[in-house]
N, C-alpha and C positions, 0 to 999 in steps of 0.2 A: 446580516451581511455575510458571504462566503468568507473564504481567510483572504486575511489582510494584508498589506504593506504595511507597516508602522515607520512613523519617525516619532522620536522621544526626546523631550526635549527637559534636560533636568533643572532645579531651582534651589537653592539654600533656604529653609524655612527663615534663615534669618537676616534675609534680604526683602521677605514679606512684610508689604508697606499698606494703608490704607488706601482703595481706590487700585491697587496691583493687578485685579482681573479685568478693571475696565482698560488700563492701559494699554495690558499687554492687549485684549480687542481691538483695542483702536491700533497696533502697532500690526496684527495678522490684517487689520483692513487695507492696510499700505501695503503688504507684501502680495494682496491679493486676493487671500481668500474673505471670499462674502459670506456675512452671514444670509442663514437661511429661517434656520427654527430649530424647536429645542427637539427632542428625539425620547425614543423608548416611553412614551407616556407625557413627556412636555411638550407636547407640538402643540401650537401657539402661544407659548413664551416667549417675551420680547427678547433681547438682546442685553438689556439691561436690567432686566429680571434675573436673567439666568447668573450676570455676571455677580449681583450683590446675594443670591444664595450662596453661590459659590462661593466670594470671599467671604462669608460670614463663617460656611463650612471650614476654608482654609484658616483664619483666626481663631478658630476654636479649636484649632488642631483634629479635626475630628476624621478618622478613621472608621472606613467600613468592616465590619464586625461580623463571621458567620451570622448569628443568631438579630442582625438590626435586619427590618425592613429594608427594602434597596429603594423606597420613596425618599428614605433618609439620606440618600448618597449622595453625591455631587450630580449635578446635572449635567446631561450631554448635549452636544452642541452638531448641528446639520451644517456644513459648508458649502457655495461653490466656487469652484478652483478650476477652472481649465473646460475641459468638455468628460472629467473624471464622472462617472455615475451617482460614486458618491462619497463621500470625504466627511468624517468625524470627528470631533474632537473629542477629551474628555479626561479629566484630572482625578489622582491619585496622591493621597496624602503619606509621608511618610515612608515612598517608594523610592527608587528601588534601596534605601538602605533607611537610617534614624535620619532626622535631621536635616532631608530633601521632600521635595515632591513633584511630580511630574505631568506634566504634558503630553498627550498623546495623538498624533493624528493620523489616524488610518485613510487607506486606502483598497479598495478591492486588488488583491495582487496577480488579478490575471489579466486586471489593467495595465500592468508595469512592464512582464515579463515576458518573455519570447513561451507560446504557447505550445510549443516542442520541446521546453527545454527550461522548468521551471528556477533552474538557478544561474539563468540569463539575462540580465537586466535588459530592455531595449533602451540603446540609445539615447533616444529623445525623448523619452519620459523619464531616465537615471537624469538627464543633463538639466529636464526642467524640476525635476525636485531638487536638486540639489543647487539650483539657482534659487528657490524659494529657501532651501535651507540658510543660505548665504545671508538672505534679508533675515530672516527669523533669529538668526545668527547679532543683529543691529540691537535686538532689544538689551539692555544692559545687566539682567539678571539673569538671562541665558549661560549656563557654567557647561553644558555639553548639548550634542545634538548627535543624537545614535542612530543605524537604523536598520531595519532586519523583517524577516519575516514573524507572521504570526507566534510561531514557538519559537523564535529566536529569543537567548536572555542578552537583557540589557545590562550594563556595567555599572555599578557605582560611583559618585565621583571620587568620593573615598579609594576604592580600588585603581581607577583610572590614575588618579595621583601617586599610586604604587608601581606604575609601571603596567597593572594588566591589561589586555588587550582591547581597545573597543568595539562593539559591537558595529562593524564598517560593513552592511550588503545594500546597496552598493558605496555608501560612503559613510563620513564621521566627521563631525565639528568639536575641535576640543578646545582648551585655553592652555598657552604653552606651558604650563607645569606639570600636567598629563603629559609626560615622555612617552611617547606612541612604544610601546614594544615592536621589534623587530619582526611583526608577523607578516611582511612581503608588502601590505600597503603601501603605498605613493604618498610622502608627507610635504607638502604643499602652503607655506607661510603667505595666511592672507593678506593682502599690503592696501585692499578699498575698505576704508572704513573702519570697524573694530580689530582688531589684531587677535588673529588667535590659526589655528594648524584644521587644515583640512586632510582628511586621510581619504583614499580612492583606493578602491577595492581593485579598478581594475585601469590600465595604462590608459585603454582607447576612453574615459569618458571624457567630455568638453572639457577644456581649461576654465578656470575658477574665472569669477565674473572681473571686467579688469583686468584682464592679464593674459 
């Protein structure tokens, strides 16, 4: 895949429940994205294959290791979502700090962006991710939802809960005790559904779903 769009979506290891990866599955098949097949060496892995590697990986706490094999790693996941080319998933243990781990799903980012002007979101692709972030936002073990380019870093929720700034190109899903820093974003109190602070990178994107 060229560089990506990422959205990151973070998790408290200690909200990991049995059966946790099929849910959350069954909860992106609501918001949208279909599955397709497993990726980087797993393609034709079903769906429910990929998910009990993974939680087995996640229950075990287990962490990729310079020197492990990368057949040991979590398995990734092929999506489709929209008329995007092509859209990944794939989990990180113990990311971005102790005591989390993450969700991640790319996207080609010159699918997104205005192609004269690589730190221009278009429009109607910032409005429909970030409609998708909205649902993905529903699952109840969601603690943030970041998001950036390829070499953009993501925040902590640790940090976020300090005050530091979230990772918002072109937006951010937080839960109100991450006090957004004053860094010019638009802070926007979601009132469909879960309760929690949308941040916008920039004034003109769509109004938040319901509202």
């Amino acid at each position: 895949m060229p560089a990506y769009f990422e959205m990151s979506l973070q998790f408290l290891r200690k909200d990991l429940y049995p059966d946790f990866i099929a849910d959350f599955d069954a909860h992106l098949a609501k918001t949208g994205l279909k599955f397709l097949d497993g990726y980087w060496g797993d393609e034709g892995l079903s769906q429910t294959e990929i998910a009990a590697w993974n939680q087995q990986k996640l229950e075990a706490d287990f962490v990729l290791e310079p020197t492990t094999y990368r057949s040991c790693d979590y398995k990734q996941t092929l999506y489709r979502f929209g008329d995007y080319s092509e859209v990944r998933g794939f989990w990180m243990n113990q990311y971005p700090d102790e005591g989390l781990f993450n969700c991640s799903i790319i996207i080609p980012e010159s699918e997104v962006v205005d192609e004269g002007n690589y730190t221009i979101f278009l429009p109607e692709q910032a409005g429909r991710l970030r409609e998708l972030a909205e649902k993905l936002w529903q699952f109840p073990a969601v603690r943030a939802i970041q998001t950036g380019m390829e070499e953009d870093e993501h925040i902590s929720l640790r940090e976020l809960r300090k005050g530091v700034p979230a990772c918002v190109c072109p937006f951010a899903i937080v839960e109100r005790d991450c006090h957004p820093y004053d860094d010019g974003s638009r802070v926007i109190e979601l009132t469909r559904g879960r309760p929690g602070l949308l941040l916008l990178e920039d004034d003109n994107l769509p109004a938040p779903l319901g509202q």
